[in-house]
C-alpha positions, 0 to 999 in steps of 0.5 A: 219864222211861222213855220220854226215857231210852229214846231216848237211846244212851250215846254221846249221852250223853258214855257208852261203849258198851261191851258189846252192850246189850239197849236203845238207851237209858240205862239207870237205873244211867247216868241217875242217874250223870249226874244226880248221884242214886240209882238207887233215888231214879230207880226211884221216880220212874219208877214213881210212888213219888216224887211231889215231886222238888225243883227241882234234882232235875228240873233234873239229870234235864232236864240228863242227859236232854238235853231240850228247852226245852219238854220240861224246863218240862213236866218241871217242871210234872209234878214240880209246880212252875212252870218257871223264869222269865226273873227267876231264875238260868238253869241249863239246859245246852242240849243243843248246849253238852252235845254240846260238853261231852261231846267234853272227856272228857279234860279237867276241866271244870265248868258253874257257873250266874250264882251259882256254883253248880255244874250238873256237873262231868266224870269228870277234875274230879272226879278232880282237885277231888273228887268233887261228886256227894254234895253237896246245896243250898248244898254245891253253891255255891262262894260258900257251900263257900268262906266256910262249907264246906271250901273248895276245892283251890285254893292262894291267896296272900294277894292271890290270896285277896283278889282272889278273895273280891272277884269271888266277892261282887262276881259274887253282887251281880251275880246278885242284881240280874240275877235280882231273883225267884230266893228260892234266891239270896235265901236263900244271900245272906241265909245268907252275911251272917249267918254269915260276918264275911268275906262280910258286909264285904265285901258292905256294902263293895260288893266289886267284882272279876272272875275272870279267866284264872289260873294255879292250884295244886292240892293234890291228896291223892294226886298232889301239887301241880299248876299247872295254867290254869284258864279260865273260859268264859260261854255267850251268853244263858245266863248259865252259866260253864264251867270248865276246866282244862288242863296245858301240854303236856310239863310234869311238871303234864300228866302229873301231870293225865293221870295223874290223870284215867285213874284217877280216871275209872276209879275214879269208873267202879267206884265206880258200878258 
């Protein structure tokens, strides 16, 4: 790991270069920013004191270390476990659609896997929908933070939040039958139909629907309602979904998001430091 995070310059990284540095490479306070993790927890695992990262742990740090596909599946296999097979949910951002994802940097944008669950989110998404970087396991899934955690900002109509439910359902069937040996996603299927009546229904019902291009309200704390679009963006063999959302331009709601975005990135920024 010291040795991937040694090559790595911040501006490779989506960082800032900032002040002259002593190394080229990221240090472990950036390392674990970008993998959603603490410093210490990254200390540890550098220096041996923490043998058995979980899956999703290795995932964020092959994912923030912009590894390689053979580079990540020894990563797994020196956490101890096997690399993701072509049977369970994909959740490898390839370092050219991180590249991509960097040059958004003022811009909300979150990467979702087939299961909707979230592999990251930039500085302005967490400004505008809350900051994700404490969640864990199933907080992380949209499915699961919508029929049994706090939900989102997102305002719905009462239609707007049947169609909606029917393409989150309707998508983890799809998941499900795509990706047959993924047990995390067995298991979040299996957690969903015994404790929400909702999800359960509309499961045995066989759900169908799709996300499509839609206009949404924010229900920000701090700044208010903003209309905002939001797109949905699928990467070619990979299965991943990227989220963005963008203001028209010279609209109350562009400047309410510009606004918005500089100093939640500033606040996420010192709260980091």
């Amino acid at each position: 790991m010291r040795r991937w995070r040694d090559r790595i310059p911040p501006e490779a990284a989506g960082l800032p270069v900032g002040a002259p540095r002593r190394a080229a490479g990221l240090r472990r306070e950036e390392l674990a920013m970008l993998a959603g993790i603490s410093v210490d927890y990254v200390t540890r695992l550098e220096q041996g004191r923490a043998t058995h990262p979980s899956p999703q742990i290795v995932e964020a740090l092959a994912r923030a270390l912009r590894l390689s596909g053979d580079e990540r599946a020894h990563l797994f296999r020196l956490a101890g476990h096997a690399p993701p097979g072509p049977q369970t949910v994909p959740a490898h951002i390839t370092p050219s659609v991180q590249r991509l994802l960097d040059r958004l940097t003022g811009t909300p944008v979150a990467v979702y896997d087939a299961s909707w669950t979230l592999l990251m989110a930039n500085a302005p998404y967490a400004a505008l929908m809350g900051d994700p970087s404490g969640w864990r396991d199933n907080e992380r899934n949209a499915v699961w933070r919508h029929f049994l955690g706090p939900g989102t900002r997102a305002r719905h109509t009462p239609q707007s939040l049947r169609d909606f439910e029917a393409a989150l359902v309707a998508d983890l069937r799809t998941a499900a039958g795509r990706y047959p040996a993924d047990r995390r996603l067995q298991r979040l299927i299996a957690e969903l139909r015994a404790t929400s009546d909702r999800f359960a229904a509309l499961w045995d019902a066989g759900a169908v629907g799709h996300h499509e291009a839609a206009r949404k309200t924010i229900d920000h704390p701090h700044a208010g309602p903003l209309t905002l679009d939001c797109d949905v963006l699928t990467v070619a063999g990979s299965d991943l979904r990227i989220m963005i959302y963008t203001a028209e331009p010279g609209t109350e709601d562009a400047e309410g998001l510009a606004l918005l975005t500089v100093l939640g990135t500033q606040t996420l920024a010192d709260t980091a430091n």
